[in-house]
Backbone as numpy.savetxt, mean C-alpha at the origin, in Angstrom:
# Nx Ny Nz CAx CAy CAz Cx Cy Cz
-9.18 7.29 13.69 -8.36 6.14 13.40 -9.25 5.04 12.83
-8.83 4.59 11.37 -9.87 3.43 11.37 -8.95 2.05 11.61
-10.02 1.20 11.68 -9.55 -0.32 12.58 -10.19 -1.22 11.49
-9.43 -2.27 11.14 -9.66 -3.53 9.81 -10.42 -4.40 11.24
-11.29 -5.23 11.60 -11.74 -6.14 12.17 -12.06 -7.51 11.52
-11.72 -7.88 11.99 -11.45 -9.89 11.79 -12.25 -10.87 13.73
-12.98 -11.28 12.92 -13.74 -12.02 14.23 -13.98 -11.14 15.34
-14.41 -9.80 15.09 -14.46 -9.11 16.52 -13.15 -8.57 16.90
-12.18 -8.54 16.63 -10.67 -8.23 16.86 -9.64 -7.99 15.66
-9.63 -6.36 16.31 -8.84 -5.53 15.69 -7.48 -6.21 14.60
-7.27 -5.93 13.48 -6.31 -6.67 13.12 -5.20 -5.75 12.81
-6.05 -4.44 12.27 -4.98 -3.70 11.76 -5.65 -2.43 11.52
-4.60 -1.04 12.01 -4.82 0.17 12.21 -4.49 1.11 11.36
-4.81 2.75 11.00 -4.47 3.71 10.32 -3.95 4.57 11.40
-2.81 4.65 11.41 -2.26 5.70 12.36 -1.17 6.79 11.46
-1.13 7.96 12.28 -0.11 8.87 11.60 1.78 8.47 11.64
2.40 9.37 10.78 3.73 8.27 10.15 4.20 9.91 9.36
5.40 9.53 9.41 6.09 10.92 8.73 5.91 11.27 7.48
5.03 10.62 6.59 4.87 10.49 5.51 2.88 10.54 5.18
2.72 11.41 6.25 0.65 11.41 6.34 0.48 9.92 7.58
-0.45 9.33 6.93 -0.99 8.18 7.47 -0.24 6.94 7.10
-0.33 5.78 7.83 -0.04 4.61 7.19 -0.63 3.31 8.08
-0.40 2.46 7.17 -1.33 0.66 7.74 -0.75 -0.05 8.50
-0.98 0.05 9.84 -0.43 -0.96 10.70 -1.24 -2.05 11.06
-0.18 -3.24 11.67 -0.70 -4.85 11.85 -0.74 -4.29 13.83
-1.61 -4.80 13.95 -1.76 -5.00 15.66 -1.56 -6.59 15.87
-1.25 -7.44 14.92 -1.06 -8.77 15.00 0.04 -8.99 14.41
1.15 -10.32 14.72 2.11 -10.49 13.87 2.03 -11.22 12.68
2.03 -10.90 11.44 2.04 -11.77 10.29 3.05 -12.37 10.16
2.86 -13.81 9.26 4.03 -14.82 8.95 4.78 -14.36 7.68
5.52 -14.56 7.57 6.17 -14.70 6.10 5.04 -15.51 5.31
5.25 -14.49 3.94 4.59 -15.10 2.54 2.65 -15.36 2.91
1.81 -14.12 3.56 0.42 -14.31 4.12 -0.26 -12.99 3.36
-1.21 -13.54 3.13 -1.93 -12.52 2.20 -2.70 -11.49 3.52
-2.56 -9.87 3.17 -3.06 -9.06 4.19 -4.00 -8.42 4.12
-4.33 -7.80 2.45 -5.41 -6.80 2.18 -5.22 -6.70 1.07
-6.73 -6.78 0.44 -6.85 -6.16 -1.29 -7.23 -4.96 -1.36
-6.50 -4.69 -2.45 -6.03 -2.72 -2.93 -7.49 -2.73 -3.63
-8.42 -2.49 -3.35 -9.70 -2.57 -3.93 -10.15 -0.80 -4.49
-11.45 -0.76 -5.16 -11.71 0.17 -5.71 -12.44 -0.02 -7.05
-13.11 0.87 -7.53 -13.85 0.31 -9.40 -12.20 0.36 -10.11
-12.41 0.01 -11.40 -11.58 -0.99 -12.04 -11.64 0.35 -13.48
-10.29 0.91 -13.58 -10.46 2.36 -14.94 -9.75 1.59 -15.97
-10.39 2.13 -17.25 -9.18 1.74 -18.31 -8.32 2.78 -18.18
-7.38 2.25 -19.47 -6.02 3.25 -19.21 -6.37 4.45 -19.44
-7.04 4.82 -20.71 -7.72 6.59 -20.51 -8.77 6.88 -19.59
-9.19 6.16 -18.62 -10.18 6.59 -17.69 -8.74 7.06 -16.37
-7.50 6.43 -16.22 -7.00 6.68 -15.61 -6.11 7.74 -15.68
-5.57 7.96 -17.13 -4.97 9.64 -17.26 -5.47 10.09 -16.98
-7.21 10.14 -17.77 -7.79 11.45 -17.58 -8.00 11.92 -15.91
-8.27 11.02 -15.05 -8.38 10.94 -13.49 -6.88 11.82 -12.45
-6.40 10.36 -13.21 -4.98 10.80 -12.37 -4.91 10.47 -10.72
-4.11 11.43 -10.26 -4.39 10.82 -8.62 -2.71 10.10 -8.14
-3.12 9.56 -7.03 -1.95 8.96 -6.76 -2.02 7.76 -6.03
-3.57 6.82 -6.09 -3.67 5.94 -5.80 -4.16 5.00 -6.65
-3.53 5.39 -7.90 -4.04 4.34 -8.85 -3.25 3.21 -8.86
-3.78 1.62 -8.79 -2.92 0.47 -8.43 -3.11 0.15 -10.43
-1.57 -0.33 -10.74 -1.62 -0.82 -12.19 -2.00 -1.85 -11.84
-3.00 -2.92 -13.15 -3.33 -4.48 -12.75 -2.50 -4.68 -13.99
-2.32 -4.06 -15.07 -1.76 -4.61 -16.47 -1.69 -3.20 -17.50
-1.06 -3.57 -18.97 -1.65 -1.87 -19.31 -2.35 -1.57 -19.65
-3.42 -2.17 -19.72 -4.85 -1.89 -20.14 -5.48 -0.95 -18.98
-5.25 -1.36 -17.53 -6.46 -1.42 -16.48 -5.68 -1.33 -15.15
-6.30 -0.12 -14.61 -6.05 0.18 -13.16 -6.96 0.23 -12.38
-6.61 0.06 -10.64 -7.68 0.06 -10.07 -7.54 1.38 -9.25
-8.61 2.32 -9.22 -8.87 3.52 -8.12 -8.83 3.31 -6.91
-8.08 3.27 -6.62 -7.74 2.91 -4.90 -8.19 4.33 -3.96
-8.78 5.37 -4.97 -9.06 6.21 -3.26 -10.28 6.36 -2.18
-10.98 5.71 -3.12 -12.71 5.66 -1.73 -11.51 5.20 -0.04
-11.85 6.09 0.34 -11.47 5.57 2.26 -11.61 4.56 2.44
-12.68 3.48 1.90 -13.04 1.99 2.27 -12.25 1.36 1.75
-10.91 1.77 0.57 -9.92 0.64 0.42 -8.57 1.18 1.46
-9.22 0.23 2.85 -7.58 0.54 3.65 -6.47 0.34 3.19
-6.08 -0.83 1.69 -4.84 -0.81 1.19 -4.34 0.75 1.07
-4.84 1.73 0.46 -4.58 3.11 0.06 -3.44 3.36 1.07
-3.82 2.90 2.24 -2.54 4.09 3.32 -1.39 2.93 3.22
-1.47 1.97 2.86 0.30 1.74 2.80 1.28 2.54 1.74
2.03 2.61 2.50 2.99 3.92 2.17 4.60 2.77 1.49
4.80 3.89 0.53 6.19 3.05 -0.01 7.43 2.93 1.18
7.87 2.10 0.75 9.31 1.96 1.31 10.37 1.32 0.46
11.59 1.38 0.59 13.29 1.14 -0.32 12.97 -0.05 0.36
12.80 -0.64 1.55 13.12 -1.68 2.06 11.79 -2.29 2.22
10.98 -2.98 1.64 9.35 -3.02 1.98 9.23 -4.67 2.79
8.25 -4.20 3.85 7.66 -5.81 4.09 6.65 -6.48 3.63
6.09 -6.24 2.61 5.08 -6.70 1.68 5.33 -6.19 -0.11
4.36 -7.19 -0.45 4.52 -6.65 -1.94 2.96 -6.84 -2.77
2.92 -6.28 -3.83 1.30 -6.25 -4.18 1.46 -7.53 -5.24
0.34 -8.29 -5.19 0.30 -9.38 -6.17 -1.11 -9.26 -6.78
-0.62 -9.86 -8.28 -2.08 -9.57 -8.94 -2.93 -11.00 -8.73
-3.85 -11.42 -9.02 -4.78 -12.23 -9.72 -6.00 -11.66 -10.62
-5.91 -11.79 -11.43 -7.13 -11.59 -12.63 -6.91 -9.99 -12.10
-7.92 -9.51 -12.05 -8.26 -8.05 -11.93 -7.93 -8.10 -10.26
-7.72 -8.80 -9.62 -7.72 -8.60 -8.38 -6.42 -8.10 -7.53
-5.77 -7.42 -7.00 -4.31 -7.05 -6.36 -4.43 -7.10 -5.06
-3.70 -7.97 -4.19 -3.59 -8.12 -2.69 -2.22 -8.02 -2.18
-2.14 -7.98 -1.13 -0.99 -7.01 -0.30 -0.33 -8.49 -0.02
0.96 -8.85 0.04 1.53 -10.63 0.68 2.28 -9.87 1.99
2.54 -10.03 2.69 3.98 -10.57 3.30 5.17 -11.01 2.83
6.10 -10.42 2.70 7.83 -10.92 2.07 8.67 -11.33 3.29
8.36 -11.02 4.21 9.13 -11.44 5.43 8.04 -11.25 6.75
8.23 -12.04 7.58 7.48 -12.03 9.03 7.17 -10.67 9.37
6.16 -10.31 9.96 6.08 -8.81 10.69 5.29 -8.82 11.78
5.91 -8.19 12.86 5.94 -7.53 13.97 4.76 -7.11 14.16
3.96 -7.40 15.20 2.58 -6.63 15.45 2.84 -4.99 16.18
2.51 -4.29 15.53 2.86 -2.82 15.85 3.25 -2.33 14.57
4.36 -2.97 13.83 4.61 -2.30 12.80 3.81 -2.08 11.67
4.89 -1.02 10.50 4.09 -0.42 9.89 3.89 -1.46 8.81
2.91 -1.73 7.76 2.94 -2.38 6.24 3.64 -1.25 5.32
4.25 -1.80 4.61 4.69 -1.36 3.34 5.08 -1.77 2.49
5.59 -1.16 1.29 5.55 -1.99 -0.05 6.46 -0.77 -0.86
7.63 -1.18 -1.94 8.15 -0.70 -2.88 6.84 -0.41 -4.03
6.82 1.13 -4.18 5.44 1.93 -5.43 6.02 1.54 -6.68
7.66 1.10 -6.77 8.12 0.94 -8.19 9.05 1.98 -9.17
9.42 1.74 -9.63 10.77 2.39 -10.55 9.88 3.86 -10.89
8.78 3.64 -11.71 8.47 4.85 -12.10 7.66 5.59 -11.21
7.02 5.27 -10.15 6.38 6.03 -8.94 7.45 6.17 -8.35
7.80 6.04 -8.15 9.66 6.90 -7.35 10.04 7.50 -8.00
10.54 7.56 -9.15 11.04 8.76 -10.30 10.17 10.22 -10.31
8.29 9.62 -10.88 8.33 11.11 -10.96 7.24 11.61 -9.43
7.35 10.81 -8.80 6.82 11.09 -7.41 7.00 11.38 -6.48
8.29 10.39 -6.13 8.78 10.27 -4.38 10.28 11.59 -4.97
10.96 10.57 -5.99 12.20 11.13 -6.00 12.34 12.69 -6.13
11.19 13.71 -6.88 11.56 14.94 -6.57 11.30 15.49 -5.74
10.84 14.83 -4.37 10.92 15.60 -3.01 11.75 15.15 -2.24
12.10 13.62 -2.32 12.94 13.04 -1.31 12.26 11.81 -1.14
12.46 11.07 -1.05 12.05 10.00 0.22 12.14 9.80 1.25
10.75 9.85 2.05 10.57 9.78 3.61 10.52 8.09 4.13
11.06 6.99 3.55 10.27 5.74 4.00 11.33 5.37 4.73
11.16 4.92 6.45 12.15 5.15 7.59 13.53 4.84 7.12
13.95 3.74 6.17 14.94 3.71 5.87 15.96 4.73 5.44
15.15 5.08 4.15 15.97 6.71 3.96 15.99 7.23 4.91
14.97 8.02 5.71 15.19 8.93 6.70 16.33 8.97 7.67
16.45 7.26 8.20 17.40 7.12 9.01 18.88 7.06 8.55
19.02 6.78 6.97 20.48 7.71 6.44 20.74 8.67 6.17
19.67 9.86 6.43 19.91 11.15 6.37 20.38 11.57 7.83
């Protein structure tokens, strides 16, 4: 399990989730609070076809960032239809906000977007609790 630490104390966890792993808060966040940058080296757009993957964060269409070294804990937030965070850019930089208050225990998540749901999520299904729980 890895653990995000802030002053000596745990802030936030990788635990298992029906969908692999995902990023939990052991603290409650406020509405509208910045949580974690989606970090990683920085591809152009043909460094990123040629790669591929499924943790590539878009910054613009020039330039994505490789989100899979293990050391960017953004990686395990997992999509959701209903998300409590959302990714925001600055310059080359992308960080995780808060859209509504959250619950210490719960999971982080974030909508992947129109076309990462199309040719990703949507031909298996979507697992993000919401769906699940209308199936």
């Amino acid at each position: 399990m890895l653990v995000a630490m802030t002053n000596r104390k745990p802030r936030y966890t990788i635990k298992r989730t029906s969908t692999g792993l995902g990023f939990f808060t052991l603290v409650p966040i406020p509405h509208d609070k910045r949580i974690v940058e989606y970090i990683g080296p920085i591809l152009t757009r043909e460094e990123a076809d040629k790669k591929g993957g499924k943790y590539l964060m878009k910054i613009d269409e020039d330039y994505f960032i490789d989100g899979n070294p293990r050391s960017n804990a953004a990686r395990y937030i997992n999509h959701s239809c209903q998300p409590n965070a959302k990714p925001y850019r600055t310059g080359v930089r992308v960080w995780i906000w808060s859209i509504r208050a959250i619950e210490a225990g719960e999971e982080i998540t974030y909508d992947y977007g129109k076309n990462y749901f199309n040719e990703q999520i949507k031909p298996v299904g979507c697992k993000c609790a919401e769906c699940i729980e209308k199936s």
